[in-house]
PALUM-202698 format. One record per residue: residue number from 1; x, y, z of N, C-alpha, C, CB in turn. Coordinates in Angstrom, 1 decimal, decimal comma, padded with zeros to 4 digits, always signed. Glycine has a CB too. Layout:
BEGIN
(NUM; (X; Y; Z); (X; Y; Z); (X; Y; Z); (X; Y; Z))
...
END
This chain:
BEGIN
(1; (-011,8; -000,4; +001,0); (-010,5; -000,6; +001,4); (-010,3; -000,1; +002,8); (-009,6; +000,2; +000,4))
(2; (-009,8; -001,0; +003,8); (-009,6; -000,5; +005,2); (-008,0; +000,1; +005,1); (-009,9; -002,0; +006,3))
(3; (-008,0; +001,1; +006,1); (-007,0; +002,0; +006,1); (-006,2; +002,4; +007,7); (-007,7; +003,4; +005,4))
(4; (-005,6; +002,6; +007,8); (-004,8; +002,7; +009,7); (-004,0; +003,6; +009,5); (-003,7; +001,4; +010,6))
(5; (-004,2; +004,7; +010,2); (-002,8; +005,7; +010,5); (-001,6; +004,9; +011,6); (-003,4; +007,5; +011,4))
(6; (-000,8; +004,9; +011,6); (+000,1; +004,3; +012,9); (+001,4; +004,5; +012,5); (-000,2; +002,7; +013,4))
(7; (+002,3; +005,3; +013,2); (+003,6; +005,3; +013,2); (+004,3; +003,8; +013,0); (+004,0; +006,0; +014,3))
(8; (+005,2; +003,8; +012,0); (+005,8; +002,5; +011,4); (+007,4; +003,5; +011,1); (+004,8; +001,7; +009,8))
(9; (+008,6; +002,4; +011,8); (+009,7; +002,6; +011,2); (+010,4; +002,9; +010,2); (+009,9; +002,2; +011,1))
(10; (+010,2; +003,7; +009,7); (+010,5; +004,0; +007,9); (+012,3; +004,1; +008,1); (+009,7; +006,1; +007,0))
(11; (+013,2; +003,8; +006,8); (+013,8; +003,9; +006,6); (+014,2; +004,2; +005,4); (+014,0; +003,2; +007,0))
(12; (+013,3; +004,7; +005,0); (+013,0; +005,0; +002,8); (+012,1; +006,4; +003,0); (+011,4; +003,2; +001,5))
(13; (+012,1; +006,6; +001,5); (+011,7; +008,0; +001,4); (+009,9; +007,8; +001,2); (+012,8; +008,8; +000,0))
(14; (+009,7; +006,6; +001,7); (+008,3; +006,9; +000,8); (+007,6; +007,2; +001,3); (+007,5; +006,2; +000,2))
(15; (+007,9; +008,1; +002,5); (+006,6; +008,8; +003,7); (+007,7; +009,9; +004,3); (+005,8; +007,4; +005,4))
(16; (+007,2; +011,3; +004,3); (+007,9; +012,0; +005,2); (+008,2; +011,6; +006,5); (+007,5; +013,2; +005,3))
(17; (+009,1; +011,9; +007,1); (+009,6; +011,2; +008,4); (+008,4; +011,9; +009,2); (+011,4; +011,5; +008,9))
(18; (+008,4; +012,7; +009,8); (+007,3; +013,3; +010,4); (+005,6; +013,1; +010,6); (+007,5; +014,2; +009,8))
(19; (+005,6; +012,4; +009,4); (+004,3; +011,7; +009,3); (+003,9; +010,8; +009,6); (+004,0; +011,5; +008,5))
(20; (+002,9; +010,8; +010,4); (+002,6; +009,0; +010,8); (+002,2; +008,5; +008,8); (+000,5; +008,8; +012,3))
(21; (+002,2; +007,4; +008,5); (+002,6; +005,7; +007,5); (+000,6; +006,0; +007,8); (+003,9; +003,6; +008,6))
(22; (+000,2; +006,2; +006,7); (-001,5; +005,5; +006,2); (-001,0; +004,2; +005,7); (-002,6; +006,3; +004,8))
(23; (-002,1; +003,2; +006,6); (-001,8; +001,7; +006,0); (-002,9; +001,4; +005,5); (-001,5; +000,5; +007,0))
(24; (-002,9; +000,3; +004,8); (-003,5; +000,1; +003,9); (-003,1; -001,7; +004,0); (-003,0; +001,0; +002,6))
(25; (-004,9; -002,7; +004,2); (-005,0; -004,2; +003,9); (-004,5; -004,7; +002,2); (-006,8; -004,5; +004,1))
(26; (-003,8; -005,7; +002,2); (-003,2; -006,3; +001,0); (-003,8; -007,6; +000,6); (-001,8; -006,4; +001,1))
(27; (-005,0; -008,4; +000,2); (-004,9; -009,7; +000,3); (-004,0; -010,5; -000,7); (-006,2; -010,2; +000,2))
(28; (-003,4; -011,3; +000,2); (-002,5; -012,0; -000,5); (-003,4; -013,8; -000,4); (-000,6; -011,7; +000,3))
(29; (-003,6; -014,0; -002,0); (-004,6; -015,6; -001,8); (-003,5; -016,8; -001,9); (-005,9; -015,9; -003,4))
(30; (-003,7; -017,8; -000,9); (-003,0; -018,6; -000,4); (-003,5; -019,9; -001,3); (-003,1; -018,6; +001,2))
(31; (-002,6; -020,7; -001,4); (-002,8; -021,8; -002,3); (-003,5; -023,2; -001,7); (-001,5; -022,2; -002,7))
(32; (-004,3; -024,0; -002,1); (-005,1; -024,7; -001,5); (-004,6; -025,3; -000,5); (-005,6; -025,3; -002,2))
(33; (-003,7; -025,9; -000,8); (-003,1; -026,9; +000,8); (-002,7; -025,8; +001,4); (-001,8; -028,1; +000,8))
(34; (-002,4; -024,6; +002,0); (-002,4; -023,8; +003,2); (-004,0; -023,3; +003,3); (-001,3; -022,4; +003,0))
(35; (-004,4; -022,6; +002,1); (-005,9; -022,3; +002,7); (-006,7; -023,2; +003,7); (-006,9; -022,2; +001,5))
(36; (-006,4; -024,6; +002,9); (-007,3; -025,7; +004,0); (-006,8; -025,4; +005,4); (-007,1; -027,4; +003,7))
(37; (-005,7; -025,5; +005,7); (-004,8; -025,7; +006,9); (-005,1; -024,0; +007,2); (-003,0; -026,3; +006,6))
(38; (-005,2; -023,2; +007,0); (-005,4; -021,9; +007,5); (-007,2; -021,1; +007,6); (-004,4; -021,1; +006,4))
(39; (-007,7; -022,2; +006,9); (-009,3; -022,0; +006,9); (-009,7; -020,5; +006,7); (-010,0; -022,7; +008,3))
(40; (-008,9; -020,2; +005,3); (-009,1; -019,1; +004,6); (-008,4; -019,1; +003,2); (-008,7; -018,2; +005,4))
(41; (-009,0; -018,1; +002,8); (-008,5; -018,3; +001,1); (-007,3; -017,5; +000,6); (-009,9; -017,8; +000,0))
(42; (-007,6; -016,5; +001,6); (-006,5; -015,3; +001,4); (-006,0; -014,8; +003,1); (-007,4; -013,7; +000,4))
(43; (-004,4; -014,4; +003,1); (-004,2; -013,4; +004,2); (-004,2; -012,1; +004,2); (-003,3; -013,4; +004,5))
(44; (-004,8; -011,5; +005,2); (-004,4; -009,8; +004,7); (-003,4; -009,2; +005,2); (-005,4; -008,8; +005,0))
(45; (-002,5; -008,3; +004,5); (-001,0; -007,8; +005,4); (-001,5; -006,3; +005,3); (+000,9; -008,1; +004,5))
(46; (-000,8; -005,7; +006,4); (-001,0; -004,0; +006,6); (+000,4; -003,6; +005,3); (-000,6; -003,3; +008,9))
(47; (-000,3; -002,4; +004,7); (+000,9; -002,4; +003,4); (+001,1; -000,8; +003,8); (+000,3; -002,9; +001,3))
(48; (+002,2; -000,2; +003,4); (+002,0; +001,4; +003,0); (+002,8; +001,6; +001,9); (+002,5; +002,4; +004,2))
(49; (+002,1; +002,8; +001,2); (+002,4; +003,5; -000,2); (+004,2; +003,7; -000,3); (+001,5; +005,4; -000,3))
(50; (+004,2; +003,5; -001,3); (+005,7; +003,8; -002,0); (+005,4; +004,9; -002,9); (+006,4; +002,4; -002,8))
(51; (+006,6; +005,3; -003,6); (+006,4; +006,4; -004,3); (+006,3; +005,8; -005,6); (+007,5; +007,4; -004,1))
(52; (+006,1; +004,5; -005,8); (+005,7; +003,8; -007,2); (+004,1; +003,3; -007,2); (+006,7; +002,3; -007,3))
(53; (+003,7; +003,8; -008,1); (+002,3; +003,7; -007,9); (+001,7; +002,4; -008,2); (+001,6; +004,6; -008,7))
(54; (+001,0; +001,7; -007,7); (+000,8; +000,4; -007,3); (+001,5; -000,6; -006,5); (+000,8; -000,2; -008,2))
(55; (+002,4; -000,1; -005,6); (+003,8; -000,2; -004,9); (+003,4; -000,6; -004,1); (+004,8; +000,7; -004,5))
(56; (+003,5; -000,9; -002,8); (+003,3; -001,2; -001,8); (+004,4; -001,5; -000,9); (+002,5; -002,0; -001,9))
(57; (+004,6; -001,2; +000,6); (+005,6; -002,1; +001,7); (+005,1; -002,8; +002,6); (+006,5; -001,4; +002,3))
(58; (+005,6; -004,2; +002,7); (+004,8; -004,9; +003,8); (+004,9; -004,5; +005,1); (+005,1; -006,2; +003,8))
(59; (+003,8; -004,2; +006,1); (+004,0; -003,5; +007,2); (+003,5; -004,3; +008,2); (+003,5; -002,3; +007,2))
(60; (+003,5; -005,8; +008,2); (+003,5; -006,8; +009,3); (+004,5; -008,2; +008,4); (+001,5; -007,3; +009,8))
(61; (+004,3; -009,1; +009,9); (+004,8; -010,0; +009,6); (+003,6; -011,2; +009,5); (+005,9; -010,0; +010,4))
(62; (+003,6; -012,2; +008,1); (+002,1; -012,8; +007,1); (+002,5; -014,5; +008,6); (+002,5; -013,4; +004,2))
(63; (+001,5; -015,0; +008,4); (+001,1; -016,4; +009,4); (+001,3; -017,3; +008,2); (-000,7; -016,6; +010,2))
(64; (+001,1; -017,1; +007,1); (+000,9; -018,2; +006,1); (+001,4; -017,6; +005,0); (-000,5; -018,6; +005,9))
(65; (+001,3; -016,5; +004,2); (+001,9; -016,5; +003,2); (+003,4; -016,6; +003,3); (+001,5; -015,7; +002,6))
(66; (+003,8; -017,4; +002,3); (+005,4; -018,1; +001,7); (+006,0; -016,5; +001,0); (+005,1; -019,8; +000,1))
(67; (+007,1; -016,3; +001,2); (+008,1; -015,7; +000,2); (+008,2; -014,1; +000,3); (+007,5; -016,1; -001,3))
(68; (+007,1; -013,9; +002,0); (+007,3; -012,4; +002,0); (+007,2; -011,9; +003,3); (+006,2; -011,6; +001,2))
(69; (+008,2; -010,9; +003,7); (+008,2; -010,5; +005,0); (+008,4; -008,6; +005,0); (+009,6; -011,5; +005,8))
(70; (+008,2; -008,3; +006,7); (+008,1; -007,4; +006,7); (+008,9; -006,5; +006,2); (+008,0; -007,3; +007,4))
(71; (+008,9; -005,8; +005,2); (+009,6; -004,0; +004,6); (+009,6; -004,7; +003,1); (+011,8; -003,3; +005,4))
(72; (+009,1; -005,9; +002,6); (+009,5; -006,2; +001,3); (+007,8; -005,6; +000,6); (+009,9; -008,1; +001,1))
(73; (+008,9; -005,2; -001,0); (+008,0; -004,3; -001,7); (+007,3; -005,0; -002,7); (+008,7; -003,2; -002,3))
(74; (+006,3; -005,0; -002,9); (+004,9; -005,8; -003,5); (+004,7; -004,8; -004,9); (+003,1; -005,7; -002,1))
(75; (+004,2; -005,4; -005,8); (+003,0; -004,7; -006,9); (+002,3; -005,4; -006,8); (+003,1; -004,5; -008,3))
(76; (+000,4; -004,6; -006,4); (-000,7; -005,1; -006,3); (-001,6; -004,7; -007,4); (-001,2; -004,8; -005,1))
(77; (-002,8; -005,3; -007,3); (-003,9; -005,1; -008,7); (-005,0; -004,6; -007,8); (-004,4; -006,7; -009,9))
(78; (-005,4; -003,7; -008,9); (-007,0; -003,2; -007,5); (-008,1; -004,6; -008,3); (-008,3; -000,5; -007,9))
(79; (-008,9; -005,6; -007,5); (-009,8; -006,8; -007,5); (-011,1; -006,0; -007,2); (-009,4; -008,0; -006,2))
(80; (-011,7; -005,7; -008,5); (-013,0; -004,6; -008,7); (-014,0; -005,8; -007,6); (-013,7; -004,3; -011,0))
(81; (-014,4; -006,6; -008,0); (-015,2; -007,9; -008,0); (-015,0; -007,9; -006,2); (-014,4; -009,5; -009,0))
(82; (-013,9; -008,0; -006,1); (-013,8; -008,3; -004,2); (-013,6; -007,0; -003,6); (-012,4; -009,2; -003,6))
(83; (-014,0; -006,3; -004,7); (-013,2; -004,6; -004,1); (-012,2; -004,5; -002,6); (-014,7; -003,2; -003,7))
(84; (-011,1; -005,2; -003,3); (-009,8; -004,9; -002,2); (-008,9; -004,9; -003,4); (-009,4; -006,2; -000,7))
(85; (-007,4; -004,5; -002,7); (-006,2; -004,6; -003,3); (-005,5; -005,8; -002,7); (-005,4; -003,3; -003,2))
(86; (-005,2; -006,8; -004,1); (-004,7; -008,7; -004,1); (-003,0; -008,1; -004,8); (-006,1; -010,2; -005,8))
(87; (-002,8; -009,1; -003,8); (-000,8; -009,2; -004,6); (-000,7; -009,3; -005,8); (+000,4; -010,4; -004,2))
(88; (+000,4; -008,6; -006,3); (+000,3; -009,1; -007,7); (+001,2; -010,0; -008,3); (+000,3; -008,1; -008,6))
(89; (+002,4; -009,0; -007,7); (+004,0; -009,6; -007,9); (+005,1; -009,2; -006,7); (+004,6; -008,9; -009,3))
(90; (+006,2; -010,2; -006,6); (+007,2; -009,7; -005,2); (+007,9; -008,7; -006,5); (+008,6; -011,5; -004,0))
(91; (+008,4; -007,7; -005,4); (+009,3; -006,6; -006,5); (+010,9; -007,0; -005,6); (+008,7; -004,4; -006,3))
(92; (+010,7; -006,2; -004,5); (+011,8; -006,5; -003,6); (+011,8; -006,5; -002,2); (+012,6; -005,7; -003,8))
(93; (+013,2; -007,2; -002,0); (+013,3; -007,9; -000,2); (+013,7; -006,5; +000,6); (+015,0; -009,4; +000,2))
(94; (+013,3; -006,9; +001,6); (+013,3; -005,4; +002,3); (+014,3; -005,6; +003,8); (+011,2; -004,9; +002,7))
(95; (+015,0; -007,0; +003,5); (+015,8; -007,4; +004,7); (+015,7; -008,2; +005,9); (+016,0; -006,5; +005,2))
(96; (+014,1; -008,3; +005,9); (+013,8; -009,1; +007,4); (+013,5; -010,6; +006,5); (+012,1; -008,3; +008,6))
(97; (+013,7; -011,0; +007,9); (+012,9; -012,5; +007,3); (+011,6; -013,2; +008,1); (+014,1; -013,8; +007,4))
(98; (+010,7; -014,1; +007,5); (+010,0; -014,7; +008,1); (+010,1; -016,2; +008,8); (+009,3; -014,5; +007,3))
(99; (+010,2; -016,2; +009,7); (+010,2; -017,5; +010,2); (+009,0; -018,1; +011,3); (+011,5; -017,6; +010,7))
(100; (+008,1; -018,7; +011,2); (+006,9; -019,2; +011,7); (+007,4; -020,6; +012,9); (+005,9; -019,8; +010,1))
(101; (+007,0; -020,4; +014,0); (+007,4; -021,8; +015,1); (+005,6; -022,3; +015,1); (+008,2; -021,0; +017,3))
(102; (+005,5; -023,3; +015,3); (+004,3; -024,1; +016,3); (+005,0; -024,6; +017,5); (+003,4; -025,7; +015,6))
(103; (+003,8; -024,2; +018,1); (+003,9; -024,3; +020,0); (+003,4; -025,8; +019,8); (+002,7; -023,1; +021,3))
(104; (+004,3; -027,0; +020,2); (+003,8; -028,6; +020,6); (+003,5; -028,5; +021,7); (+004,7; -029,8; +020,4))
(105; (+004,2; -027,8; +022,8); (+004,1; -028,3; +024,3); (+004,3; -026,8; +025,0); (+005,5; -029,5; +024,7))
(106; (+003,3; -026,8; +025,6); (+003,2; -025,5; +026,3); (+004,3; -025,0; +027,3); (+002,1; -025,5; +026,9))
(107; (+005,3; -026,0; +027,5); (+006,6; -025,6; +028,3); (+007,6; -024,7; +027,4); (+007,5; -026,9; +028,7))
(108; (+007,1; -024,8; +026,1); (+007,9; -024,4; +024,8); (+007,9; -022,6; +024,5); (+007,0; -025,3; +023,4))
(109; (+006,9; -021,8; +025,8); (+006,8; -020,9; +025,3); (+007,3; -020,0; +025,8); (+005,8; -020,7; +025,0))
(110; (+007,9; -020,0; +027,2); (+009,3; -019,5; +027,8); (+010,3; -019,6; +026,8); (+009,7; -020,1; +029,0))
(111; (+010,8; -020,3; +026,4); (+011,7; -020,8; +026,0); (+012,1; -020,3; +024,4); (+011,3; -022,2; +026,3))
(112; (+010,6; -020,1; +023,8); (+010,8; -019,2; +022,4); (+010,9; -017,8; +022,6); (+009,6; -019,4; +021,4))
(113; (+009,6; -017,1; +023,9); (+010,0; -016,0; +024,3); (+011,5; -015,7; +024,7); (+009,2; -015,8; +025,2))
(114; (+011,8; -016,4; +025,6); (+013,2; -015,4; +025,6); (+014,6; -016,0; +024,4); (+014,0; -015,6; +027,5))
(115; (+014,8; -016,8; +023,7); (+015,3; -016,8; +022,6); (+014,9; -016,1; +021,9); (+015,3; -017,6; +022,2))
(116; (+014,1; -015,3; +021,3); (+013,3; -013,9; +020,4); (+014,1; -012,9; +021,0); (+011,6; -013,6; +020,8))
(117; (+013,4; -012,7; +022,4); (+013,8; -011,8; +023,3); (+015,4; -011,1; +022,7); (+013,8; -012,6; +025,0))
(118; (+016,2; -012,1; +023,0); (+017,5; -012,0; +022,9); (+018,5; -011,7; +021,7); (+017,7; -012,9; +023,4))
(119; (+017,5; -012,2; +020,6); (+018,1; -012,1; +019,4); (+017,2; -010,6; +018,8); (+017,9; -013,7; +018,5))
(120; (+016,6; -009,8; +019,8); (+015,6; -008,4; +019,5); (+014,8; -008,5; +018,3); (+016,5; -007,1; +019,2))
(121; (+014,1; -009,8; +018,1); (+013,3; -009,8; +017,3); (+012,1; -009,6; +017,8); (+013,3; -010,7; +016,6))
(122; (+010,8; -009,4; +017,2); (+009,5; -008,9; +017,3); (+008,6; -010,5; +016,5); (+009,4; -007,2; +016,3))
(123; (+006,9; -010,3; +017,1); (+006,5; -012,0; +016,5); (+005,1; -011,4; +017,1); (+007,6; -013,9; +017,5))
(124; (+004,1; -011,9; +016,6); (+002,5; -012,0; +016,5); (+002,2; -013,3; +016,7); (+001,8; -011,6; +015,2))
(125; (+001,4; -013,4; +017,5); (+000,6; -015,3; +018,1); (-000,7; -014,7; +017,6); (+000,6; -016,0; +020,5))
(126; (-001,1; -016,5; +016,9); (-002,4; -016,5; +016,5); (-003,7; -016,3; +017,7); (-002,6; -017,7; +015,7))
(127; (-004,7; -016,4; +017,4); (-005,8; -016,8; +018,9); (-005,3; -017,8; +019,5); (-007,5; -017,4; +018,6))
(128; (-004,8; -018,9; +018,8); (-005,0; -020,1; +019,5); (-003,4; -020,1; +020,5); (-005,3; -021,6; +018,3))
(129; (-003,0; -019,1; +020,4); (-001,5; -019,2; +021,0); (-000,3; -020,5; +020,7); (-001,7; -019,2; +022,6))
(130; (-000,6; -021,2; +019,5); (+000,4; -022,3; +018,8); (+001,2; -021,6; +017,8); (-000,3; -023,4; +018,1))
(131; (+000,5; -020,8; +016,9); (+001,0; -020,6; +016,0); (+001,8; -019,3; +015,9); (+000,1; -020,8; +015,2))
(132; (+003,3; -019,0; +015,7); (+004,2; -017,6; +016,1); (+004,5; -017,3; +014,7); (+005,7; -017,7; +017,1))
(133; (+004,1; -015,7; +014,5); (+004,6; -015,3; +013,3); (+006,0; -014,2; +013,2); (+003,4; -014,8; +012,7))
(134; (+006,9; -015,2; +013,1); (+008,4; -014,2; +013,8); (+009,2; -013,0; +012,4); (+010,2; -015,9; +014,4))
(135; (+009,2; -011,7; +012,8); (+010,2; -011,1; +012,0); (+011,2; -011,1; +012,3); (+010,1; -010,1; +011,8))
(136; (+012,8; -011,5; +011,7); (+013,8; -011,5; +012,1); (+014,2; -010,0; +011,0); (+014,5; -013,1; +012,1))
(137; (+014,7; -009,0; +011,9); (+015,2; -008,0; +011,8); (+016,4; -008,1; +010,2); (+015,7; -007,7; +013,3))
(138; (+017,4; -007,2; +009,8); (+018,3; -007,5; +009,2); (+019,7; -007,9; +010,2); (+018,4; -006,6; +008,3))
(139; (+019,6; -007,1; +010,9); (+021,0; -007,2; +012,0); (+021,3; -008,5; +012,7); (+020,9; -006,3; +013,2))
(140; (+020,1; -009,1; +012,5); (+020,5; -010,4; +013,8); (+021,1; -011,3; +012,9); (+019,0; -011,2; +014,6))
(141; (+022,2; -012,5; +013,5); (+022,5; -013,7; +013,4); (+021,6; -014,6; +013,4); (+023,2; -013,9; +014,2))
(142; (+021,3; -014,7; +012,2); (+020,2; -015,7; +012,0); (+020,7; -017,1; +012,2); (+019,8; -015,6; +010,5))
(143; (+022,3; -017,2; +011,7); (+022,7; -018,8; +012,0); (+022,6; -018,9; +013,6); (+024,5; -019,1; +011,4))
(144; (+022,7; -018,2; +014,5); (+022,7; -018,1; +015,6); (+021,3; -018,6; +016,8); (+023,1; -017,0; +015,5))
(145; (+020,3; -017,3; +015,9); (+019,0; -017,2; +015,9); (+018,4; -019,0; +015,7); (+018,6; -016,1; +014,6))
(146; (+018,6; -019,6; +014,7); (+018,3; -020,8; +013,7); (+018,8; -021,8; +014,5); (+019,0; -020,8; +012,2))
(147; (+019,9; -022,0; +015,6); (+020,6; -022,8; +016,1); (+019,7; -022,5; +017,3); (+022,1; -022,7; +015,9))
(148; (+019,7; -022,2; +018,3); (+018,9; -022,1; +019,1); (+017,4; -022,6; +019,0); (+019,0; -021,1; +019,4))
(149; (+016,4; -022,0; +017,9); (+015,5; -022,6; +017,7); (+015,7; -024,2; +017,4); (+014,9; -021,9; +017,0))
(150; (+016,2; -024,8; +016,4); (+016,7; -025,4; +016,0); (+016,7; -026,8; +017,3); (+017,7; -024,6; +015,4))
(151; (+017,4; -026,1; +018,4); (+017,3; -027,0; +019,7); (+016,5; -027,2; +020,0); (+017,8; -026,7; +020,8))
(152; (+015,5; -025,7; +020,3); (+014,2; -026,5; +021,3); (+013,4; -027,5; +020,0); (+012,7; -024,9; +022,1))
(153; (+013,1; -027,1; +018,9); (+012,4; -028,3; +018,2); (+012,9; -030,1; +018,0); (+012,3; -027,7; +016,8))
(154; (+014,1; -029,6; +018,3); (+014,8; -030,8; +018,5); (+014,6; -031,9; +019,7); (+015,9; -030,3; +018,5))
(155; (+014,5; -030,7; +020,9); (+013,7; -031,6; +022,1); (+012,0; -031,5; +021,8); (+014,0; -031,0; +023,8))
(156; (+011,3; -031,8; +020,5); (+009,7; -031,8; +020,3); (+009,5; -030,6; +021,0); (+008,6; -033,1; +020,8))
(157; (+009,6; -029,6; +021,6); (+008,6; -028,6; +021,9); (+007,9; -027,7; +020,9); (+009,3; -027,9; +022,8))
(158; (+009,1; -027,5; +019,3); (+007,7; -026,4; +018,4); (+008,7; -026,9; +017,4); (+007,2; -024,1; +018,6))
(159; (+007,8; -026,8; +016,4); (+008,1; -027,1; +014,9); (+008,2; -025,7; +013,8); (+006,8; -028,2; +014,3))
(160; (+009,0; -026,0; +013,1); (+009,6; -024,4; +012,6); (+009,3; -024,4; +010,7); (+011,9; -024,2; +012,9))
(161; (+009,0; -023,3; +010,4); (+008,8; -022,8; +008,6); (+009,8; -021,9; +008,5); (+007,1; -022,0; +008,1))
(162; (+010,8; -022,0; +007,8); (+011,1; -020,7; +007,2); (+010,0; -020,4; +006,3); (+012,5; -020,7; +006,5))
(163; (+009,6; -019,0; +006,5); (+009,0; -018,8; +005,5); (+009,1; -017,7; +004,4); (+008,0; -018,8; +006,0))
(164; (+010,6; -016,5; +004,8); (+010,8; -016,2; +003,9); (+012,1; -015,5; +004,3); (+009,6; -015,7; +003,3))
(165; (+013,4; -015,9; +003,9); (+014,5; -015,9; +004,5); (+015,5; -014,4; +003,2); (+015,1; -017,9; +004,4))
(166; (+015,6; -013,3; +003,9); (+016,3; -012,5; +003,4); (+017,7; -012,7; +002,7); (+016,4; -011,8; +004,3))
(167; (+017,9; -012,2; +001,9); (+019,6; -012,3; +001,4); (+020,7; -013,0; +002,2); (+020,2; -010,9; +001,3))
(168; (+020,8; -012,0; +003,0); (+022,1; -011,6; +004,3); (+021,5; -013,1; +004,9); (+021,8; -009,7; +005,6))
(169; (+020,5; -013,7; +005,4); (+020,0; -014,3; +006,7); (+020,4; -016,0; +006,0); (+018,0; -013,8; +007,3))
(170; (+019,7; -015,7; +004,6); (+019,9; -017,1; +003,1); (+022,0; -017,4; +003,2); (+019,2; -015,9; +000,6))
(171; (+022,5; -016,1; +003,2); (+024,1; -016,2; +003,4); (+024,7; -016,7; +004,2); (+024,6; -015,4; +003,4))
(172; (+024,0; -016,4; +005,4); (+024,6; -016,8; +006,4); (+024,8; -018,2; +007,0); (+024,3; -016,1; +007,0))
(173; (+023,9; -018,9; +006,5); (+023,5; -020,1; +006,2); (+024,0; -021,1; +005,8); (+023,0; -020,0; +005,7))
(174; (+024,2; -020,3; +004,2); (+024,8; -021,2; +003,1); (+023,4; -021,6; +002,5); (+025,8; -022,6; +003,6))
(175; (+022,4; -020,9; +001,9); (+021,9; -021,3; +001,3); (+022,0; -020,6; -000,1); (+021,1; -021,5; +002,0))
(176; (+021,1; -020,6; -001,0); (+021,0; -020,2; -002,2); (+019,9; -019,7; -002,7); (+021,4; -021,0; -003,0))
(177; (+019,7; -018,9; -003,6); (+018,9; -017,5; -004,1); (+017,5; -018,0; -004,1); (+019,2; -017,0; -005,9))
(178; (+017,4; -019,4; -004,9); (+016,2; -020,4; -005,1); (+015,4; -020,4; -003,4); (+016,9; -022,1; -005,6))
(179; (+016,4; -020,4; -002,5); (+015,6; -020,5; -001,0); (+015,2; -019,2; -000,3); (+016,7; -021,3; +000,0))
(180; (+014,5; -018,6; -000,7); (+014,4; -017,4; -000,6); (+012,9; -018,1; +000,9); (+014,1; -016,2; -002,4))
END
C-alpha cells in the first residue's frame, strides 16, 4: 500500500488540524468502455482516513472515474490478491464537483486556463496535455462556470464530461439527484 504525508485542506475532524493528512492510493476499477479509452483497468485516487474504519476521503481530482470527486467519502475493501485497497461503495458528496474538458485545438488552452483561473478552481493535465481533470470547489457558480465553458466547446476548441456534479452545483442547474 503506497502512502504520502502532504498537507491537504481539512475541513472535518478526521485529522488533527496540526497534522499533516497520511494519504493513502484507492483503486477505483473502471468499466470496459473507459478502461479501453483510458488503457487501464483501474484509477488510483490519493484517499485519507476518516474516523470510520474502512472510510476513506477523496484527496484528488479522478481523469476517468464517473460519480466521484474531491472531499467525497468512499467505503473500500482491502483486495488480498492485488494487495491494494479497491472502492467499494460512494458513502458521501463532499461538495466539489468533477468536470473533465479535452483540449481539440491548442488555442483552446489559454482560454480554459483563465476561465478556471477566474472561477478559483484547481485541474490536473494528463501527459499528453488534452485531457483536464477540473475540481470545481463548492462556492463557485457552476451555472456560470458551465456557461463559459460551454462557449469555448461550442466554438470546437474542447469537449466537456461532467463527471461528477455536487448537490448545490446539480441545483443550480436544474438538474436532479439521478444526475449526480
Amino acid at each position: 500500500m503506497s502512502s504520502e504525508t502532504s498537507r491537504v485542506p481539512n475541513g472535518d475532524d478526521s485529522v488533527p488540524k496540526d497534522e499533516p493528512e497520511r494519504l493513502y492510493k484507492i483503486a477505483f476499477d473502471l468499466p470496459d468502455e473507459i478502461a479501453d479509452w483510458a488503457r487501464a483497468s483501474s484509477e488510483r485516487l490519493w484517499s485519507g482516513k476518516t474516523m470510520v474504519r474502512m472510510e476513506v476521503r477523496v484527496r484528488n481530482t479522478p481523469f476517468y472515474v464517473k460519480g466521484i470527486s474531491f472531499g467525497d467519502t468512499v467505503r473500500v475493501r482491502a483486495d488480498h490478491d492485488r494487495r491494494e485497497l479497491v472502492f467499494d461503495e460512494f458513502v458521501s458528496e463532499g461538495g466539489h464537483s468533477t468536470v473533465r474538458i479535452i483540449i481539440k485545438d491548442d488555442g483552446a488552452t489559454d482560454a480554459a486556463n483563465a476561465v478556471l483561473r477566474s472561477f478559483e478552481c484547481s485541474w490536473e493535465v494528463d501527459p499528453t496535455g488534452h485531457l483536464w481533470a477540473i475540481d470545481v470547489p463548492p462556492h463557485v457558480d457552476y451555472s456560470s462556470l458551465r456557461a463559459d465553458l460551454l462557449r469555448i466547446a461550442g466554438e470546437g476548441k474542447i469537449g466537456i464530461e461532467e463527471g461528477a456534479l455536487a448537490r448545490a452545483h446539480r441545483d443550480g442547474i436544474g438538474l436532479s439527484e439521478t444526475d449526480r
